[in-house]
C-alpha positions, -999 to 999 in steps of 0.1 A, spaced: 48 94 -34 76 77 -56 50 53 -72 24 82 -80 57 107 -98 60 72 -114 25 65 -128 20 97 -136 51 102 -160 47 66 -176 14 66 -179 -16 46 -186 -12 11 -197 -35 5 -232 -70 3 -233 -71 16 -192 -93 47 -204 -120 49 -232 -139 80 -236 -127 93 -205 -136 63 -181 -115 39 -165 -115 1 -176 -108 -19 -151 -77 -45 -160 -79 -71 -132 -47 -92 -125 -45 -126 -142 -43 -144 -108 -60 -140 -77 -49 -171 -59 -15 -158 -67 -19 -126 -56 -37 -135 -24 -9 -161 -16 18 -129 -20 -1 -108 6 2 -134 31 39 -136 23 43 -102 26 23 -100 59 39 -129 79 74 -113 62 60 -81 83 66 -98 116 104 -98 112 101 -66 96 83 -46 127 95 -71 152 132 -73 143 132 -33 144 136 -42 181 172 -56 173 173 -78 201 150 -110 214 158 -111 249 147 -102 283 127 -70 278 134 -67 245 112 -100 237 84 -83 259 91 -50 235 96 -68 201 62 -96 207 40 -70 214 56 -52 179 43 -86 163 7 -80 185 1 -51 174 10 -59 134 -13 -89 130 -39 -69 147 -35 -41 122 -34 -59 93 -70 -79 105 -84 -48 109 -73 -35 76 -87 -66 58 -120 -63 78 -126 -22 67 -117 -28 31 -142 -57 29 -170 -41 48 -165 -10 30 -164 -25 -8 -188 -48 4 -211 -18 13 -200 0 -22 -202 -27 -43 -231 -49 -28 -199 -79 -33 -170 -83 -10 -138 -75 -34 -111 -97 -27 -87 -71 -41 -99 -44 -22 -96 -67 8 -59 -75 2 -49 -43 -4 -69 -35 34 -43 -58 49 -17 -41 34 -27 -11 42 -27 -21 80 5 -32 77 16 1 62 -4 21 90 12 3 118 47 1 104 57 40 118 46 32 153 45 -2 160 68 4 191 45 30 201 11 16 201 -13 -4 218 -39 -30 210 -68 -7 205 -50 20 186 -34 -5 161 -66 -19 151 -77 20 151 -50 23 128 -55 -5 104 -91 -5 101 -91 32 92 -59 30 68 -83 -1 52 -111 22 47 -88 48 35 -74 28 8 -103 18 -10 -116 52 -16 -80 67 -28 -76 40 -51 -110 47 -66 -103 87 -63 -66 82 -81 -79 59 -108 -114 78 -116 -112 112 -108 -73 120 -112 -71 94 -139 -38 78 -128 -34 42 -135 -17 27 -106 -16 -5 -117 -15 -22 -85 -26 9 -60 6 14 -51 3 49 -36 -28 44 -23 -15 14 -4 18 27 7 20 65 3 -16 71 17 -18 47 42 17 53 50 7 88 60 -20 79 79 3 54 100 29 85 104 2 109 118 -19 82 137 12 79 164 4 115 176 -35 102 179 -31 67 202 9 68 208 18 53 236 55 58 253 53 28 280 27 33 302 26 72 292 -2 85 267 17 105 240 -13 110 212 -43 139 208 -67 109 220 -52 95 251 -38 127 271 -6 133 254 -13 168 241 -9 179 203 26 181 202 35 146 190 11 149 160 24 180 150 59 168 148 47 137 130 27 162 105 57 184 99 77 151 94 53 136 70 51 165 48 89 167 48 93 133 33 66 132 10 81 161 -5 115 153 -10 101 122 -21 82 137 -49 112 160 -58 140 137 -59 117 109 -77 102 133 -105 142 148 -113 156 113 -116 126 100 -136 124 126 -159 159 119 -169 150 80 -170 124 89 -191 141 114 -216 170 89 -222 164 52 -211 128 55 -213 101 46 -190 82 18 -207 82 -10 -235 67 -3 -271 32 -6 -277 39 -39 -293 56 -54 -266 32 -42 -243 3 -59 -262 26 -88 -267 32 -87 -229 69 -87 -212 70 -125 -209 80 -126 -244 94 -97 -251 119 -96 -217 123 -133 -216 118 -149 -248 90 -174 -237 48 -172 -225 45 -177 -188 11 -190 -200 8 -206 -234 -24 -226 -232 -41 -191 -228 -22 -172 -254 -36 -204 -279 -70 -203 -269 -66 -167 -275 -55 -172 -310 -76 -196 -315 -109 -177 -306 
């Protein structure tokens, strides 16, 4: 909800919309970016699993199946962004398919101690699906540019993972969700406690960045954006062949 306030109050980068339209800006590396999802997604299994705070006895029973059910979210969330940009856009999308995976991740994170095999990868291949059409709904019909989907990857998602427990949560052997016996009770306390954070989120983050942005600021000049922030933060071109050919063209 943060990143949404955030994109919303510093706006579109230049050139994102023309008459109206979005133009897509893709990132300059791919291989780079794929390589940091896989980072980020084997980083996951110390981030779910170590939530267990012990690796011993039945707390290694507890804290592997937290890593179980993780990787299989985050599959599943690859494999229903793919199929569905696939589907949309008669190409797999890479992109689309990284951000899946992370959305998995993200929809697995609230309840990996409380979920099983089939409700993680119920969770993660829905939060994939999920992601690709809020990105596209944030950056075409609300005409937000979040650069790198940020709320659809993370708030979305992230909602979907809350609610999801009270659909497949498991307490041990016991059936806690809507689907497997448990009753509504669990997802309406996870519904009450999504809505509380996403709102305090969106309060406290719009106050403190509309003060950022009526005295610090919230971006660069439009110089040093065109420029880019390699230069203008650090004095020197990440990538100089490319800025020469571009000078040179």
């Amino acid at each position: 909800m943060a990143a949404l306030v955030a994109a919303i109050l510093v706006g579109p980068r230049l050139g994102k919309y023309v008459n109206g339209k979005a133009v897509n800006i893709p990132g300059h590396n791919k291989l780079m970016g794929t390589l940091g999802v896989f980072i980020l997604w084997f980083g996951w299994f110390g981030f779910n699993g170590g939530s267990q705070l012990a690796w011993g006895g039945d707390d290694a029973v507890g804290a592997s199946m937290v890593v179980l059910v993780t990787n299989l979210a985050a599959s599943a969330g690859a494999l229903g962004a793919l199929f569905l940009s696939w589907a949309r856009y008669k190409k797999p999308n890479l992109d689309m398919t990284l951000n899946g995976a992370l959305a998995g991740l993200v929809s697995i994170t609230a309840g990996c101690g409380n979920m099983g095999e089939f409700g993680a990868i119920a969770a993660g291949f829905i939060g994939g699906i999920i992601v690709v059409f809020s990105m596209e709904f944030v950056e075409q019909k609300l005409k937000i540019d979040d650069a790198v989907g940020a709320f659809s990857v993370h708030g979305v998602a992230g909602a979907w993972g809350t609610l999801v427990i009270g659909l497949w949560g498991i307490d041990g052997d016991t059936g806690i969700g809507l689907f497997n016996g448990g009753g509504s009770s669990q997802f309406i306390a996870q519904l009450i406690g999504m809505l509380s954070y996403a709102i305090w989120a969106v309060v406290t983050s719009f106050i403190f960045l509309s003060i950022l942005k009526k005295t610090l600021g919230l971006r660069v000049t439009e110089q040093e954006e065109i420029e880019g922030l390699d230069l203008s933060e650090h004095g020197a071109l990440a990538y100089p062949g490319k800025r020469q050919r571009e000078v040179e063209s």
